[in-house]
N, C-alpha and C positions, 0 to 999 in steps of 0.2 A: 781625814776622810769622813765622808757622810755616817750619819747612825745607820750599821744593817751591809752596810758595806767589807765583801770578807774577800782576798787578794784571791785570786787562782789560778795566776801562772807565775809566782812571785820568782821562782826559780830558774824560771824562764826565761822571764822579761828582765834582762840585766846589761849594764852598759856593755857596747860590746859585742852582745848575742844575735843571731841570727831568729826572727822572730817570727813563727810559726802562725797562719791566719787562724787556726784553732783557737790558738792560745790566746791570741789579741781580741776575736771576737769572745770567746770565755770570758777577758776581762771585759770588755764593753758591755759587753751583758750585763754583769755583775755591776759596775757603774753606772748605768741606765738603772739599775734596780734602787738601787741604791739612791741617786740622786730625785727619781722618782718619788721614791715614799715621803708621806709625812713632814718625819726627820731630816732630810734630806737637804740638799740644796741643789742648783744648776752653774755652772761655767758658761755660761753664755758671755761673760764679760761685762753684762749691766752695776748698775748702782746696787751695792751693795751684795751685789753677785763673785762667786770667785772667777780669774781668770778663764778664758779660756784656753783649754789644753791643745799645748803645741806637738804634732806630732811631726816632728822635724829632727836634725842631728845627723851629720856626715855617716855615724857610726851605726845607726840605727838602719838594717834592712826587715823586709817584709817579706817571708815567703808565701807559699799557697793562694787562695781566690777569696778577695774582700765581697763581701756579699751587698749586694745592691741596698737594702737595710739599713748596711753599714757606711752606707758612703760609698762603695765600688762598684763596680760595674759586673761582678760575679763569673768574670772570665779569665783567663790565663791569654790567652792570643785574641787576635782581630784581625779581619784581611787589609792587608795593605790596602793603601786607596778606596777599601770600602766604607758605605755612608752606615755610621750607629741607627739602632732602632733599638727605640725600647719596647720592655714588655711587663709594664709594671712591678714587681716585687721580683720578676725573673729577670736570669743573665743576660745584659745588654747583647745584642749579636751586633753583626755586619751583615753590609749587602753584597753578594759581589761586587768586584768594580764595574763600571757601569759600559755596555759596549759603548765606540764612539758612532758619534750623534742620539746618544741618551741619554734620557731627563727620567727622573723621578718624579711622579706623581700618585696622589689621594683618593681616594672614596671617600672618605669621612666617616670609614666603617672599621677595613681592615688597615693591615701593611701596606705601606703604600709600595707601588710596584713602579719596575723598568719601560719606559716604552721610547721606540726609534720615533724621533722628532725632527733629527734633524738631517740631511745628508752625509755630513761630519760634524767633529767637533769645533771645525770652523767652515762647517758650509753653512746651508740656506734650510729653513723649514720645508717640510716636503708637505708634498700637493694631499697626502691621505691624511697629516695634519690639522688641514686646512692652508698650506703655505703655498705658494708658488714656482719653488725651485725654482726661481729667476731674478738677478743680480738686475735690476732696475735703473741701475743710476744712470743708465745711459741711454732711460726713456726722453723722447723729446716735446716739448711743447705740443698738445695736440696730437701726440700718440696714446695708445692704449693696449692693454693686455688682451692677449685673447688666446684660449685653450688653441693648442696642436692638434688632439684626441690621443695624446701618446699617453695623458697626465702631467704634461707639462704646461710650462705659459711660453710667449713669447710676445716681442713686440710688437705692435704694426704699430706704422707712422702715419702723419696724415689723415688719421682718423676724422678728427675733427679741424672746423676752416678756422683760422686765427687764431689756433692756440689753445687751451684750456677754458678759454670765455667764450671760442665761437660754437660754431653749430655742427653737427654729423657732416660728414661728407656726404655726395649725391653716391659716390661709388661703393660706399658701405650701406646704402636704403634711408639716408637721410633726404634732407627736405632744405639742407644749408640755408634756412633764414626763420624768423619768430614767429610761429605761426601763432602766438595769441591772441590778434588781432582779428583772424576771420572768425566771421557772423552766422545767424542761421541762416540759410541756402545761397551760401556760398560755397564757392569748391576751389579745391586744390590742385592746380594743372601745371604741366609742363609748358614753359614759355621759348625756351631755346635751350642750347646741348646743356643738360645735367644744369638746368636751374628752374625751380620751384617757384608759380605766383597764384595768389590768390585772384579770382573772377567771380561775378555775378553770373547770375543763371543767365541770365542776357548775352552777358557776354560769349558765356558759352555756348551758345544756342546758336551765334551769330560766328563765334567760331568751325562750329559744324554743319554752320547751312541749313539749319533745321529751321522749317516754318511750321507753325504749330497747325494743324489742322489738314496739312498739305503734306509737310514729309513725317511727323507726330501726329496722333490720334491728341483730338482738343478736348479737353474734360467735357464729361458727359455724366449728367445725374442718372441715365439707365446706368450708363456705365458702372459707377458705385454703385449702384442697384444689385446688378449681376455680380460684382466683384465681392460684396458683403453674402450672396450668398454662399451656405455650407454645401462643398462638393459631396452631394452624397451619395453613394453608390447604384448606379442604374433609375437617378431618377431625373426629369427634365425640366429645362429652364419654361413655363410659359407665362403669359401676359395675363394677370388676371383684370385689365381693365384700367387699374389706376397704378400698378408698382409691377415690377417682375418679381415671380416665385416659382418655389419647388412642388413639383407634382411627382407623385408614384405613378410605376408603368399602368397600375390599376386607375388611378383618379384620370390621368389621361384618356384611357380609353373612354372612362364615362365620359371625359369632355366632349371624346369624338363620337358616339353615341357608337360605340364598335363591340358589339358580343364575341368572341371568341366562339367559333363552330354555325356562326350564322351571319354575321357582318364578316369575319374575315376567317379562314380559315384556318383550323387547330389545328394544332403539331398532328403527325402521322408517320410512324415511324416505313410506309410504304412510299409516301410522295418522300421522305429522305433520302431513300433507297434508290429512288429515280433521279432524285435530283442531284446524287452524286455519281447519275450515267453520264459517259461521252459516247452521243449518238453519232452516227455518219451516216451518208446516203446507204441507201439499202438497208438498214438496220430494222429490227423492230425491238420492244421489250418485253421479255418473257419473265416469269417467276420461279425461283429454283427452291425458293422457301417461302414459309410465312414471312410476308412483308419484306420477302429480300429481291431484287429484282435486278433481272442479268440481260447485255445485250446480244444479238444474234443477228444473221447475217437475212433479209427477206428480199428475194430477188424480184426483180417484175416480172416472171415465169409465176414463183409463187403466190404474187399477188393477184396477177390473173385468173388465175385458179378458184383464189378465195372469194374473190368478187361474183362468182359465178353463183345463179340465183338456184340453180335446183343441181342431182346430178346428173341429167340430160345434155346440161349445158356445162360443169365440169368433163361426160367422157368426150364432148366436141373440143373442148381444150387441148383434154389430152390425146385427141387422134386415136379414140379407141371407139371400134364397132361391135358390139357384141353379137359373137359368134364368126366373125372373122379377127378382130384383134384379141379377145376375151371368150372366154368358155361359155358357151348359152345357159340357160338355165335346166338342170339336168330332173326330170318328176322324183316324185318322191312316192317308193310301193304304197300302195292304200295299206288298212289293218289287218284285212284281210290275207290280202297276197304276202304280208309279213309270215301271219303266221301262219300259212297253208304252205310256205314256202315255195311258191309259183311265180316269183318276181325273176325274169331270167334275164330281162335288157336292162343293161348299162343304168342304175338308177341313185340318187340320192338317197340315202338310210340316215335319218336324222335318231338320235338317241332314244324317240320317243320309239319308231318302229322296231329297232333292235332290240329293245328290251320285252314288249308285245312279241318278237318272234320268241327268244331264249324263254319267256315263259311258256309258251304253247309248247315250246321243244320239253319240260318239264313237266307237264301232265302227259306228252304220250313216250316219251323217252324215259324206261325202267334207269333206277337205280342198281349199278351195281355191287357184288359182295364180296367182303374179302376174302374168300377162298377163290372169286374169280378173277380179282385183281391180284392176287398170286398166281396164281394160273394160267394170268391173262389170258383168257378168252371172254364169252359172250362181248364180241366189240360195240354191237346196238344199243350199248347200256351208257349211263356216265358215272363219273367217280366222284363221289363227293370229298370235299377238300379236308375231311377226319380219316379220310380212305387211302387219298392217293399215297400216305408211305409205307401201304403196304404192297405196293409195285415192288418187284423183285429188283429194277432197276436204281428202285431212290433209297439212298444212303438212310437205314432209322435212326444214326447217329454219327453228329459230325461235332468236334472242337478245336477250337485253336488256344491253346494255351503257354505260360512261357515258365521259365525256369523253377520258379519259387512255388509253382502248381495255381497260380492264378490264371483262372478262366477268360479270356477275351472275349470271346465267343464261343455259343455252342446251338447242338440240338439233341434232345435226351439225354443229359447231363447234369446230373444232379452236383457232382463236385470233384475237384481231382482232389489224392492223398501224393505228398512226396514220401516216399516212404526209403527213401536213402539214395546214395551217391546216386546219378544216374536213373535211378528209376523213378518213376511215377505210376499212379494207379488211377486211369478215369471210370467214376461209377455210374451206370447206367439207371436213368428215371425210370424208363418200360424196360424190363429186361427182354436180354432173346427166348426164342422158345425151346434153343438149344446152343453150347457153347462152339457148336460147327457154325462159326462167321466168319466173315472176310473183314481184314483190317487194312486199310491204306495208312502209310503213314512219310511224314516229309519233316524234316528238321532244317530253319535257317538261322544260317550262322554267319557273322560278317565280322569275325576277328582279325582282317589282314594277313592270317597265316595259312600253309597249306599242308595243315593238320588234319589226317582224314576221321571221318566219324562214321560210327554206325546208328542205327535207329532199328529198334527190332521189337517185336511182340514175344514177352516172356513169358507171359500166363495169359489164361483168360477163363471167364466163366459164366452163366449166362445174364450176371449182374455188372460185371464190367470186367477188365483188362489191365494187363500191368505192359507199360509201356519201358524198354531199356536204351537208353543213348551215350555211348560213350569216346572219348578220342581212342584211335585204334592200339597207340602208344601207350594207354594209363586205361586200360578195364575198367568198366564200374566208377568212373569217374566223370563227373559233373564237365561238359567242357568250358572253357574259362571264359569264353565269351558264346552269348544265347541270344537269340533273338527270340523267336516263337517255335513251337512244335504246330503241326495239327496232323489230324486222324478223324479220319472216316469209317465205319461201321454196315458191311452190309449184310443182312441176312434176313431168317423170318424170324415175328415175335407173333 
């Protein structure tokens, strides 16, 4: 053995023995070391090399896992039927076996993996492939594949005329003959059932009966003139003299020497209003707004009417004689008789004379006092309008007010207080001049029930009043549905 070289499974490793991968790799190691060094040498078998070592011998078994290093594969099992992969210095694996119709392929990176190619392991490549799924050999001359839309192929026959050399059929969008032979303006026409020929423009012209200039328009240089022009938006083709061109609605109008509001009439949104009327006989057009215009019915009663030049000859129209069909014209008092009050027939009182009476009536008609408008008497007098509540008759104080002591309305009423379930307290602006007053009072209720209520005066004093309302059922209680109260106040202040 090599210099360096020391045994370490010597006890081990003996005819005979059952040999442990431990122990074998232990010795390889040590051998490798050994042969390595310096001193050393190699079994490779070369010239002047020692043999290479046979590890062979009926008798000689190997247990545990040869490590990939060593020569093995660093595995104990492996799946049946499955394909090796290595993994550098690591235990060789398997693949599973492979389903059928699968093939193994690569990235060029990782493992390579399983994929379905084929239908079986003795069918046909499939169509997600790139295959066909279809048994071919029974295509015939001049047939061809064409998709189902299932993902399948199938045949069709007859595709093409003669075989593999001819041409598309006419019943598949072919043309069944060579068409490299036609020129520039010539064309491709139908000659008789499902067959294809080339013709001259002549020809075709004389096929369809066209004479140029008679059943076609014959070239015309305005023609390309106007045809070259760009369609541009609202604007017109005219002549300027030696070519055709584009003008705007503005250059136009200068052509036509046409002002807008003086040559021809500017937009108006009243003449629009009009002119999307539908007139009818008798009609006329009236305005129901700015610039909106509506129509209506004008009869030839009413037009007679209007035509008439003053109104002498309107009431002859209308059959009217004044002071037999119409009231005459009735005088009006002079200023005087207004205000001496001497006007006793039947007369017209225009605003001016009434007001000329009611002042004369105010220099000799006293003012009266309120101790006599309480008292009413001296009736020769009149009241003036800071006077008249103090009439025994007129309420000093009236409100209408609703549940929560909000005021609606009032008169001398400074403000209501709620001052608990049921009651309220309205407070007077003037008070009385004693708490002996008379109160009206009215409560509406509109709860759909036939809950009775009271309304009653609980206090009073000569600054206001405590007002009580309650259902008859529940004392002192608020009732559940309120509309308004109101009360009235009479007495003296």
């Amino acid at each position: 053995m090599a210099t360096g070289y020391t045994r370490q499974s010597a006890g081990s490793i003996t005819d005979g023995a059952t040999i442990q991968a431990s122990h074998f790799n232990n010795e390889y190691n040590q051998l490798e070391s050994a042969f390595n060094a310096t001193t050393g040498h190699d079994h490779s078998g070369g010239a002047g090399l020692s043999q290479e070592i046979a590890l062979s011998g009926g008798s000689i078994g190997i247990t545990g896992t040869l490590a990939v290093g060593n020569g093995g594969i660093g595995a104990t099992t492996l799946t049946d039927g499955g394909i090796l992969l290595g993994s550098g210095t690591s235990a060789v694996t398997a693949m599973a076996v492979l389903a059928d119709g699968s093939v193994v392929v690569g990235d060029g990176a990782t493992d390579p993996v399983a994929i379905t190619a084929f239908t079986s392991s003795t069918g046909l490549l499939i169509h997600e492939r790139g295959g066909i799924e279809a048994n071919i050999s029974a295509i015939a001359d001049g047939g061809m594949l064409v998709g189902t839309g299932a993902g399948t192929m199938a045949i069709r026959t007859s595709v093409l005329t003669g075989g593999a050399a001819g041409f598309l059929a006419h019943e598949v969008g072919g043309l069944e003959f060579d068409a490299s032979a036609i020129t520039t303006d010539q064309f491709l026409v139908g000659t008789s059932a499902g067959v294809i020929g080339i013709r001259t423009a002549g020809q075709v012209a004389t096929s369809l009966a066209l004479v140029i200039g008679t059943d076609t328009q014959a070239w015309d240089a305005n023609l390309d003139q106007i045809a070259a022009l760009a369609p541009t938006d609202n604007n017109f083709i005219v002549g300027n003299g030696s070519a055709w061109a584009l003008e705007t609605p503005s250059a136009v109008r200068t052509s036509l020497g046409l002002v807008i509001g003086t040559d021809v009439q500017a937009e108006d949104a009243g003449l629009t209003s009009i002119a999307g009327l539908t007139t009818l006989a008798d009609r006329m057009i009236y305005t129901t707004a700015s610039d909106v215009y509506a129509v209506t019915t004008f009869t030839s009663a009413g037009r007679n009417l209007i035509d008439d030049a003053n109104t002498a000859a309107q009431r002859t129209t209308l059959g009217l004689v004044i002071g037999t069909d119409v009231q005459a014209d009735l005088d009006v008092p002079s200023q005087a008789e207004a205000e001496a009050g001497t006007a006793t027939t039947e007369r017209v009182w225009t605003a001016q004379r009434v007001g000329q009476a009611v002042a004369a009536l105010e220099t000799t008609v006293a003012q009266a006092t309120q101790s006599a408008i309480e008292a009413e008497t001296n009736e020769n007098t009149y009241a003036p309008p800071d006077l008249v509540k103090h009439n025994p008759g007129v309420a000093k104080a009236w409100l209408k007010f609703d549940k929560s002591g909000t005021v609606n309305a009032s008169q001398n009423i400074s403000s209501v207080t709620d001052t608990g379930a049921g009651n309220w307290n309205p407070n007077l602006t003037t008070p009385f001049s004693s708490a002996d007053y008379a109160i009206l009072l009215q409560i509406r209720i509109n709860d759909g029930t036939s809950q009775d209520r009271i309304m009653q005066v609980s206090a009073r004093t000569t600054s206001g009043f405590q007002v009580n309302s309650y259902i008859v059922a529940a004392e002192n209680s608020d009732p559940a549905t309120f509309d308004d109260m109101h009360a009235a106040a009479f007495g003296d202040q």
